[in-house]
Chimera marker file (.cmm) of the C-alpha trace (Angstrom):
<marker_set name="trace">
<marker id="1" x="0.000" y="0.000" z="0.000" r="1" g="1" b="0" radius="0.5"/>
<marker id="2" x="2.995" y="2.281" z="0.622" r="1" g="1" b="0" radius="0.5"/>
<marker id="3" x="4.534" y="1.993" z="-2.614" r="1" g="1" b="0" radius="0.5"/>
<marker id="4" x="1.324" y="2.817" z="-4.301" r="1" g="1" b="0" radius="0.5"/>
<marker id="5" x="1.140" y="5.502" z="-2.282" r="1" g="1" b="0" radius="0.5"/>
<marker id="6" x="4.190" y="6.984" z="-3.233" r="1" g="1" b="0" radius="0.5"/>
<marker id="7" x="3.479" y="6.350" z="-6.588" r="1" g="1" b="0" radius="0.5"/>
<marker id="8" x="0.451" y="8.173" z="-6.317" r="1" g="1" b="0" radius="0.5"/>
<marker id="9" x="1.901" y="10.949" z="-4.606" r="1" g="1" b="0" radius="0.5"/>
<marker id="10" x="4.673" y="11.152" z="-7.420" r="1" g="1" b="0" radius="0.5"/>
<marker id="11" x="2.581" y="10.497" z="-10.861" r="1" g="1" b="0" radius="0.5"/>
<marker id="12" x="-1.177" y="11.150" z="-9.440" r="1" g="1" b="0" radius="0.5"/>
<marker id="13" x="-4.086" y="8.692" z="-9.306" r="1" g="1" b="0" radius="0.5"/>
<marker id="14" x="-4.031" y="6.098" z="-12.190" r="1" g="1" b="0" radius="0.5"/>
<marker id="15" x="-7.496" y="4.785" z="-13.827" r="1" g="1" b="0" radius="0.5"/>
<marker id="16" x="-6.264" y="1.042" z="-13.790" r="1" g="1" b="0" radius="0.5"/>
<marker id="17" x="-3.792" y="-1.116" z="-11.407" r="1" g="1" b="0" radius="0.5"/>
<marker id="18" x="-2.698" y="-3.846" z="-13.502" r="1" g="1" b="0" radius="0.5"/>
<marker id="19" x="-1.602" y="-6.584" z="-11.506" r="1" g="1" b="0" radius="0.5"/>
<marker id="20" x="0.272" y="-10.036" z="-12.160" r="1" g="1" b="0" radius="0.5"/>
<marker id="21" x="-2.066" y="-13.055" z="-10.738" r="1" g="1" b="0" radius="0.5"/>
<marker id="22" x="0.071" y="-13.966" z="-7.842" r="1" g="1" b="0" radius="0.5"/>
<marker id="23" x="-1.410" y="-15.179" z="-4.626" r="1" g="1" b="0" radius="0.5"/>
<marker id="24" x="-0.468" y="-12.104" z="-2.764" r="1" g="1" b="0" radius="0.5"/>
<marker id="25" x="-2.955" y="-10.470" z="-4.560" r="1" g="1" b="0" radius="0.5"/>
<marker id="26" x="-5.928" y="-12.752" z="-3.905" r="1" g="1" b="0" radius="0.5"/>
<marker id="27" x="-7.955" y="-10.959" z="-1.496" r="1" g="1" b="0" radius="0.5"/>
<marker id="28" x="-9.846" y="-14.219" z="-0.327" r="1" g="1" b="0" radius="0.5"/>
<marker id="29" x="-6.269" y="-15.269" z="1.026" r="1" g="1" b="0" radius="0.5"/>
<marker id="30" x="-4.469" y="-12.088" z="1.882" r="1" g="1" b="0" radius="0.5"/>
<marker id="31" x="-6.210" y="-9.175" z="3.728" r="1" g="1" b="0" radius="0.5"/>
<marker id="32" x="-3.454" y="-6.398" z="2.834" r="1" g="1" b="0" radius="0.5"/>
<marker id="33" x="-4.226" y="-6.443" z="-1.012" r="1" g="1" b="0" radius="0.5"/>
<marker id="34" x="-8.253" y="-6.657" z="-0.158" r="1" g="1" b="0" radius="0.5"/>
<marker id="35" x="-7.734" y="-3.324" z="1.899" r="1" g="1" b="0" radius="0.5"/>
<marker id="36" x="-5.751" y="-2.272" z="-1.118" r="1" g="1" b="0" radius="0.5"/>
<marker id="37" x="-8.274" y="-3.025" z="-3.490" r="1" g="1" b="0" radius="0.5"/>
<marker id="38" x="-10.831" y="-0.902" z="-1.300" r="1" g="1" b="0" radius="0.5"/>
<marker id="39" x="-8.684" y="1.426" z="-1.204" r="1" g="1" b="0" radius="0.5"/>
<marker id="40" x="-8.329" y="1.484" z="-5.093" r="1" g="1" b="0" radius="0.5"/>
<marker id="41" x="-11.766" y="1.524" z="-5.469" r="1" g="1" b="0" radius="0.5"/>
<marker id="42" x="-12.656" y="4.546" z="-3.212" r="1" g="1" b="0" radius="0.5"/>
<marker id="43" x="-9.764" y="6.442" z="-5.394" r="1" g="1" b="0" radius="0.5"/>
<marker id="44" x="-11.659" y="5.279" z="-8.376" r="1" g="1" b="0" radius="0.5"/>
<marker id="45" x="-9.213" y="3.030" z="-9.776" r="1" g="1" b="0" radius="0.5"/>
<marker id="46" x="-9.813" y="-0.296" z="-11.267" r="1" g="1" b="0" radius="0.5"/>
<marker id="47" x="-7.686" y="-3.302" z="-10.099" r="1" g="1" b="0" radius="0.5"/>
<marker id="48" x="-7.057" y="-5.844" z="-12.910" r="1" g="1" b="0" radius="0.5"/>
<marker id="49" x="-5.526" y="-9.297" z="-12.166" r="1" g="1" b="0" radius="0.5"/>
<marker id="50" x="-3.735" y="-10.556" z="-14.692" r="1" g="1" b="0" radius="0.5"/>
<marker id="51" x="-3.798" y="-13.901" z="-16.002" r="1" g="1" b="0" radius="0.5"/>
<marker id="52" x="-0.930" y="-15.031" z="-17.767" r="1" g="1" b="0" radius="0.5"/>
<marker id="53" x="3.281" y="-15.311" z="-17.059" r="1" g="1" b="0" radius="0.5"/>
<marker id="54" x="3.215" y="-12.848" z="-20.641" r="1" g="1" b="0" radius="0.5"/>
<marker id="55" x="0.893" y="-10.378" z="-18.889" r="1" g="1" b="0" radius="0.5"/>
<marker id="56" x="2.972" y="-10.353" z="-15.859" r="1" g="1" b="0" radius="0.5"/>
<marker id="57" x="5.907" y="-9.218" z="-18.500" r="1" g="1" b="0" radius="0.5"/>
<marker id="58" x="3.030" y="-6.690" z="-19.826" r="1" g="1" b="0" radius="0.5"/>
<marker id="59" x="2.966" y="-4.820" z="-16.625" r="1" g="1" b="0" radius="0.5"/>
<marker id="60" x="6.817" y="-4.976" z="-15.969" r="1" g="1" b="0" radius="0.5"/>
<marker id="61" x="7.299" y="-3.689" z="-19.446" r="1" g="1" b="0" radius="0.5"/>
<marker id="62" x="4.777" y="-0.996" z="-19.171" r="1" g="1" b="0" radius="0.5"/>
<marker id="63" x="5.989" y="0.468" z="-15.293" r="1" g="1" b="0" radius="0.5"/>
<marker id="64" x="9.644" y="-0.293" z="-16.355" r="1" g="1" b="0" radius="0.5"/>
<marker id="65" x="9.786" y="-2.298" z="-13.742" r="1" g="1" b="0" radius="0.5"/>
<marker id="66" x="12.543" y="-4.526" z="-12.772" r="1" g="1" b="0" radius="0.5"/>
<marker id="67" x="10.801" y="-7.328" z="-10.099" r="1" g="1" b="0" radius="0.5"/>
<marker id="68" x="13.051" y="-10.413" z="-11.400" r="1" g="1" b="0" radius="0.5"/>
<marker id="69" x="16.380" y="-8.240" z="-11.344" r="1" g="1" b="0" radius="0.5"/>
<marker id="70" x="15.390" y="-6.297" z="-8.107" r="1" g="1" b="0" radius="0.5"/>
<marker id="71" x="15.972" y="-9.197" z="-5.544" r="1" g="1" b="0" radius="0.5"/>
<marker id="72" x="19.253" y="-9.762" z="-7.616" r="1" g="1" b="0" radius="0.5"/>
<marker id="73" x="21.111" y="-5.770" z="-6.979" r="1" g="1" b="0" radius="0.5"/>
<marker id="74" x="19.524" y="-5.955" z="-3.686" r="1" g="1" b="0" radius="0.5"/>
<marker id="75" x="21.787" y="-9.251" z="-3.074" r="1" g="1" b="0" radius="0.5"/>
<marker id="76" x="24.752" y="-7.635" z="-4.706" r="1" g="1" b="0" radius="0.5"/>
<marker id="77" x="24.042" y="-4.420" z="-2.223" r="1" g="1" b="0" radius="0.5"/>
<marker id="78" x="23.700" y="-6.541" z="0.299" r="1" g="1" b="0" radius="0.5"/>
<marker id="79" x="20.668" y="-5.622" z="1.346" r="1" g="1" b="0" radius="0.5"/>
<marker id="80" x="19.006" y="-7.938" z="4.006" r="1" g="1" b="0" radius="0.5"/>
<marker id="81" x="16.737" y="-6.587" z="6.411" r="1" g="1" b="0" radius="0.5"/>
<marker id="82" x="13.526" y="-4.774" z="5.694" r="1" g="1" b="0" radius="0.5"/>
<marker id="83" x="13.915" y="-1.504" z="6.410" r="1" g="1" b="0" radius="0.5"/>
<marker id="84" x="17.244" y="-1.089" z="4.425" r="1" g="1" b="0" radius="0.5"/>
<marker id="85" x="15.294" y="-2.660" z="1.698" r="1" g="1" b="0" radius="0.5"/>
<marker id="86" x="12.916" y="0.444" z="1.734" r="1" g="1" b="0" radius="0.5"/>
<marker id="87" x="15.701" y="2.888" z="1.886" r="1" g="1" b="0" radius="0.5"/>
<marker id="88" x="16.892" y="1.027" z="-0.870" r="1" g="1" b="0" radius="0.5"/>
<marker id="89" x="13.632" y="1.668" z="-2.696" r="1" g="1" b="0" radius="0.5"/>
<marker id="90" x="13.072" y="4.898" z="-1.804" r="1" g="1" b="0" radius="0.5"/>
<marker id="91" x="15.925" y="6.705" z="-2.107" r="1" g="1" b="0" radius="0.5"/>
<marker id="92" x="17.498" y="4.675" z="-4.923" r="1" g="1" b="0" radius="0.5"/>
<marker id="93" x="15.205" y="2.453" z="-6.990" r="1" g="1" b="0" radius="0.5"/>
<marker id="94" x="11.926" y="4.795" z="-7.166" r="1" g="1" b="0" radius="0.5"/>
<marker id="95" x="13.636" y="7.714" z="-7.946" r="1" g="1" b="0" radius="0.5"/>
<marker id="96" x="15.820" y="6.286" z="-10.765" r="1" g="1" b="0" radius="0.5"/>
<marker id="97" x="12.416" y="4.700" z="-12.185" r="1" g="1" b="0" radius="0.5"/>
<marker id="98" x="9.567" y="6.795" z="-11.521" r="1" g="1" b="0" radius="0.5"/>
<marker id="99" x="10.759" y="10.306" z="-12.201" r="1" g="1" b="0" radius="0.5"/>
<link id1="1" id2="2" r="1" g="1" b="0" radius="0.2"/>
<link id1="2" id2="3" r="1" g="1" b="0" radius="0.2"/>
<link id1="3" id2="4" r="1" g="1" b="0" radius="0.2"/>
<link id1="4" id2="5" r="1" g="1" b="0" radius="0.2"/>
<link id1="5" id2="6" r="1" g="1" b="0" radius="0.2"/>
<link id1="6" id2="7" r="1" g="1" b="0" radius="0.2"/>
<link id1="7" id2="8" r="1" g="1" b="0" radius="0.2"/>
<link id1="8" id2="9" r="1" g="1" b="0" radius="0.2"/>
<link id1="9" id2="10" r="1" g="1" b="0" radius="0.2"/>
<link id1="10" id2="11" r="1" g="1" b="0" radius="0.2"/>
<link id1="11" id2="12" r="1" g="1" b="0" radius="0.2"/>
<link id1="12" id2="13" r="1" g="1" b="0" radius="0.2"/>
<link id1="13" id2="14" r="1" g="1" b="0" radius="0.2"/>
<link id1="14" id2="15" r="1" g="1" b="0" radius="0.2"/>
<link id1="15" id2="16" r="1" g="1" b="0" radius="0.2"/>
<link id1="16" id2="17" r="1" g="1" b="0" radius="0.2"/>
<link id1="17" id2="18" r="1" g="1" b="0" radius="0.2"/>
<link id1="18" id2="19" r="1" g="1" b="0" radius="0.2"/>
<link id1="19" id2="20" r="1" g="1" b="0" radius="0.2"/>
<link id1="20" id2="21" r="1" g="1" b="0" radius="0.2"/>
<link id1="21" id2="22" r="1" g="1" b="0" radius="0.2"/>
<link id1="22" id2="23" r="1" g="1" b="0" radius="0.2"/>
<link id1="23" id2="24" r="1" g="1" b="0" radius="0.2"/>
<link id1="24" id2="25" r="1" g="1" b="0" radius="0.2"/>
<link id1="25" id2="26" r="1" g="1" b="0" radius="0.2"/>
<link id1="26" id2="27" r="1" g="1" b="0" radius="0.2"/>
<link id1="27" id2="28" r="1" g="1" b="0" radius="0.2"/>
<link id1="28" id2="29" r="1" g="1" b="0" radius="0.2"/>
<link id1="29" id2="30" r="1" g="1" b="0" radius="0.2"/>
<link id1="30" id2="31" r="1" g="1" b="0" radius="0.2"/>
<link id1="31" id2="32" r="1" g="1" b="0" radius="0.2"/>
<link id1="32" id2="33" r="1" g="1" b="0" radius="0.2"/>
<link id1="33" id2="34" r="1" g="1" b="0" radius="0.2"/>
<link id1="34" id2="35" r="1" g="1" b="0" radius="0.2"/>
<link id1="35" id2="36" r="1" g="1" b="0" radius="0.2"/>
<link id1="36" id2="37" r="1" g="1" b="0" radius="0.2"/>
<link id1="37" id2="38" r="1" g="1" b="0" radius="0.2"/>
<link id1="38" id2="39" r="1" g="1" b="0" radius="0.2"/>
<link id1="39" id2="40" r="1" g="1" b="0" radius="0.2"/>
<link id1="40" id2="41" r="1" g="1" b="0" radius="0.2"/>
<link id1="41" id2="42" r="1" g="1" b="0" radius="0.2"/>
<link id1="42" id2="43" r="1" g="1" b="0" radius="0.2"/>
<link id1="43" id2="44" r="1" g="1" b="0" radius="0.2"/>
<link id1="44" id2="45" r="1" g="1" b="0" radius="0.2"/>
<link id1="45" id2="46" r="1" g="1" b="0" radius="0.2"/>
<link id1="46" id2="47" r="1" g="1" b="0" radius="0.2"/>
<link id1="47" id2="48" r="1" g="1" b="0" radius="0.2"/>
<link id1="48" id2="49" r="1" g="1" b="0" radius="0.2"/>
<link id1="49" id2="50" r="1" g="1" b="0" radius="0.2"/>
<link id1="50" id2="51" r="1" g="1" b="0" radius="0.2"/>
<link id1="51" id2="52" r="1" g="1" b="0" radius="0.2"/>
<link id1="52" id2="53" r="1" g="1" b="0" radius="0.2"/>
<link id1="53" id2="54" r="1" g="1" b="0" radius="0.2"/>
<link id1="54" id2="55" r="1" g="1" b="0" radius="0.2"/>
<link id1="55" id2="56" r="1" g="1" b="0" radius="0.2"/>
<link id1="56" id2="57" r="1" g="1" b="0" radius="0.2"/>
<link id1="57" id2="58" r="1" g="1" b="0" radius="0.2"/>
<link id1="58" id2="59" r="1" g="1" b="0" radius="0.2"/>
<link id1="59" id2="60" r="1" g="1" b="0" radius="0.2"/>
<link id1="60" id2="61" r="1" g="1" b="0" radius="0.2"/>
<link id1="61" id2="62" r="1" g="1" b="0" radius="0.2"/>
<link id1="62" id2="63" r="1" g="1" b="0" radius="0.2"/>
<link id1="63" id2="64" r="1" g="1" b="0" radius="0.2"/>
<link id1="64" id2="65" r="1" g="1" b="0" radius="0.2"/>
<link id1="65" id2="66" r="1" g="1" b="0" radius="0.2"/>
<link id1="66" id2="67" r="1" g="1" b="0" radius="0.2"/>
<link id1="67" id2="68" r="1" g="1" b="0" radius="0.2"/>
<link id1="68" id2="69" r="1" g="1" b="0" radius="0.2"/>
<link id1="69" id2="70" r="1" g="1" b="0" radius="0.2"/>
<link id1="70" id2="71" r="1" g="1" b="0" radius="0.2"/>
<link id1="71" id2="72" r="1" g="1" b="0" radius="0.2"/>
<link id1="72" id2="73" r="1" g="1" b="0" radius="0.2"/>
<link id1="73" id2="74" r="1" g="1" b="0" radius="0.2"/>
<link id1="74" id2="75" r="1" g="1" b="0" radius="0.2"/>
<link id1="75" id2="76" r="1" g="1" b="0" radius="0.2"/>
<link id1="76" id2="77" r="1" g="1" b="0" radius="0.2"/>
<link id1="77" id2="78" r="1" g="1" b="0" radius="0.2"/>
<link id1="78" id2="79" r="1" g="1" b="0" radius="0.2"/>
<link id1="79" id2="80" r="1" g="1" b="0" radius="0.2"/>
<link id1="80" id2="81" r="1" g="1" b="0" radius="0.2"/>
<link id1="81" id2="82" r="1" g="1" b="0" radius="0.2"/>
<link id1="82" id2="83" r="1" g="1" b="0" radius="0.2"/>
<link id1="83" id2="84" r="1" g="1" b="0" radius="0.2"/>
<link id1="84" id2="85" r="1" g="1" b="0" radius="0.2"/>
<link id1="85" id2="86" r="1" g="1" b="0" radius="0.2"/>
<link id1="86" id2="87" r="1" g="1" b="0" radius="0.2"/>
<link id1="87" id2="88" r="1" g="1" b="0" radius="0.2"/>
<link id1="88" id2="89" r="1" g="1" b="0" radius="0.2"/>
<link id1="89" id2="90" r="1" g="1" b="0" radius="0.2"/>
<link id1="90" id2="91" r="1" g="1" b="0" radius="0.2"/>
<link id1="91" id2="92" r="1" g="1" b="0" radius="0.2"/>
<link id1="92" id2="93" r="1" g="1" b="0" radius="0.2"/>
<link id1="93" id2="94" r="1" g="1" b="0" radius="0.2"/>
<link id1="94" id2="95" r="1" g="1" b="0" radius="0.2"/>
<link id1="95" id2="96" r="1" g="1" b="0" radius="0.2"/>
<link id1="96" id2="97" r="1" g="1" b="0" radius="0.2"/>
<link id1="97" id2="98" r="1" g="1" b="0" radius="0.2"/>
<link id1="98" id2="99" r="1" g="1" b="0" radius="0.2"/>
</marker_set>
């Protein structure tokens, strides 16, 4: 919810969230991305599940996202606790990618 947030607060609200079918984001099995969705929906954005493995690659191609090499420069950074994981993000990743 955070990260959206910030993206939000850096690019405005977005008509659709395009998401990749992974479990975390079945809200019959994971509370955080039901409150999310809620969320979404009082902003007036749509929440689309994708799928497919080639829409996942859809929505990482479209937000320049880099989710499979991400866990693989935090490694290299040495990155292993949460919160240096969000400083990481912060102050590193999201500004190099979203601005």
């Amino acid at each position: 919810m955070k990260v959206i947030q910030k993206i939000i607060e850096l690019k405005g609200i977005f008509n659709v969230l395009y998401v990749d079918g992974a479990g975390i984001y079945d809200s019959s099995r994971h509370l955080e991305f039901g409150q999310l969705a809620r969320a979404c929906e009082a902003l007036g954005m749509q929440v689309i599940v994708a799928q497919s493995a080639e829409a996942k690659g859809r929505v990482e191609r479209l937000f320049n996202t880099l989710q499979d090499r991400l866990c693989v420069e935090m490694r290299l950074r040495k990155i292993e606790t949460p919160s240096a994981a969000n400083d990481y993000l912060q102050n590193e990743f999201l500004p190099h990618h979203w601005s």
